[in-house]
C-alpha positions as CSV (number, residue, x, y, z in Angstrom):
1,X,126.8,97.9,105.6
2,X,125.3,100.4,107.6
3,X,124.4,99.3,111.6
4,X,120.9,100.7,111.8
5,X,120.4,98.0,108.9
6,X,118.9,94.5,110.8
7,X,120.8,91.2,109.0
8,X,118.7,89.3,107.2
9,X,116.5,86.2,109.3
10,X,118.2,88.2,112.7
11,X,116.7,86.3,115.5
12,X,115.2,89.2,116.9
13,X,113.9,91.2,113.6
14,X,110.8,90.4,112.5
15,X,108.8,91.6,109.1
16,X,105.2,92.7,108.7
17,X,103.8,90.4,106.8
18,X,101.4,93.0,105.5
19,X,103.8,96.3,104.7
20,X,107.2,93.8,105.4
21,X,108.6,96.6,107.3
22,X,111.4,94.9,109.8
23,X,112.0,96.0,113.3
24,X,113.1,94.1,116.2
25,X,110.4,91.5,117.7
26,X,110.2,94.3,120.7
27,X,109.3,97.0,119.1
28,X,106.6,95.5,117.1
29,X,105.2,94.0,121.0
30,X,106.4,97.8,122.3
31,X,104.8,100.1,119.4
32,X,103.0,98.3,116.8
33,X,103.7,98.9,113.2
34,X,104.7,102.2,112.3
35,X,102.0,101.6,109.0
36,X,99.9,98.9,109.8
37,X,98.7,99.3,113.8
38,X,95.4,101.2,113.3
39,X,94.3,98.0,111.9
40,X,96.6,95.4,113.6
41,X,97.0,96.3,117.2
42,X,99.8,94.7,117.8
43,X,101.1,97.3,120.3
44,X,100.9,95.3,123.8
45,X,100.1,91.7,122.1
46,X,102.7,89.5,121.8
47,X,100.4,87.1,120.2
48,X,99.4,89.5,117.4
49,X,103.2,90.2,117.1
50,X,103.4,86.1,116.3
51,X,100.7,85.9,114.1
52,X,100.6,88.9,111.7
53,X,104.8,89.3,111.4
54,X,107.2,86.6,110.3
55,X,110.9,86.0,111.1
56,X,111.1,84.0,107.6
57,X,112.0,87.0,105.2
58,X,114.5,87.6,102.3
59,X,116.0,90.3,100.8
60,X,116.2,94.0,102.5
61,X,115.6,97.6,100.8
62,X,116.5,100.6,102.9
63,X,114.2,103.4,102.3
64,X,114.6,107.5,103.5
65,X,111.8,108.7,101.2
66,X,109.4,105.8,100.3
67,X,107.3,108.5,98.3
68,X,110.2,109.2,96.0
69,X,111.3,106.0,95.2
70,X,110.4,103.9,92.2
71,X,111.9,100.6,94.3
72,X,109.3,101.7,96.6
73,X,106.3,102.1,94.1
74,X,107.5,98.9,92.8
75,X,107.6,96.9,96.1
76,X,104.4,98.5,97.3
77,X,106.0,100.7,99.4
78,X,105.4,104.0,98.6
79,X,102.8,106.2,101.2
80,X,105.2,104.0,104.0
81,X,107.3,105.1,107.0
82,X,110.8,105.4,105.7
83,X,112.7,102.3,107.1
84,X,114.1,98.6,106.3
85,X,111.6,96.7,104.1
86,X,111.9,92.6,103.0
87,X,111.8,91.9,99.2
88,X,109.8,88.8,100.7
89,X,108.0,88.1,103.8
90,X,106.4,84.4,104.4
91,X,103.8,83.9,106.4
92,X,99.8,83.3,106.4
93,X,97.3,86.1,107.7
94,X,94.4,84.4,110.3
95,X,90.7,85.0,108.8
96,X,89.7,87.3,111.0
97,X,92.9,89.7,110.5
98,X,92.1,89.6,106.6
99,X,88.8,90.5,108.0
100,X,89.7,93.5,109.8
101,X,91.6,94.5,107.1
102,X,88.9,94.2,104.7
103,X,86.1,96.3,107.2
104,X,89.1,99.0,107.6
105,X,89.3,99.3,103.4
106,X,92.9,98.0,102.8
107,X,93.6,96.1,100.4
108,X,95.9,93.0,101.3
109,X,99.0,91.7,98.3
110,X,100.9,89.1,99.9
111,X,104.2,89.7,100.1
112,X,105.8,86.4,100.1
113,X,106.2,86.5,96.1
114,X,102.9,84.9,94.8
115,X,101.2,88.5,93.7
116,X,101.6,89.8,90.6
117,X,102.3,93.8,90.8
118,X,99.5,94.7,89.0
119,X,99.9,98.1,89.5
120,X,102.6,98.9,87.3
């Protein structure tokens, strides 16, 4: 297994609970997500970080080109930063972040298993 590859449920990774991109808890408090921060802000709020990422994930796809990948297109990963995605990400959004994702035009699948990939 390669090292830049975070264990699964690491006690300092995090996922996304909207792309499920993992990253250690600091950089999501240090940088936001690398896809989702023009609607998150997550960058500089730790309580952000908590609400919209989860440490309760499974599963782990290591990506280089999310555009050419069909485990990408099928995980809804495609258009992505290249990096370490979950399969599955629990967790509940707030309201007012579904909100906010709503006024900014994305469209929000939950990635904790319950969505059928409609897409393909």
């Amino acid at each position: 297994m390669a090292s830049n590859i975070p264990p699964p449920n690491s006690r300092n990774h995090r996922a996304c609970i909207i792309c499920s991109i993992i990253l250690p808890q600091t950089h999501f408090i240090n940088s936001g997500c690398p896809n989702c921060e023009s609607f998150l802000n997550l960058a500089g709020s730790p309580e952000n970080v908590q609400v919209c990422t989860s440490q309760v994930y499974s599963g782990g796809i290591s990506l280089a080109d999310p555009s050419a990948s069909w485990v990408a297109r099928w995980q809804r990963l495609d258009g992505y930063v290249p990096g370490v995605y979950a399969v599955k990400v629990e967790g509940q959004l707030p309201d007012d972040v579904l909100q906010t994702m709503e006024d900014s035009g994305v469209r929000y699948m939950p990635r904790d298993g319950s969505a059928i990939n409609e897409d393909l």
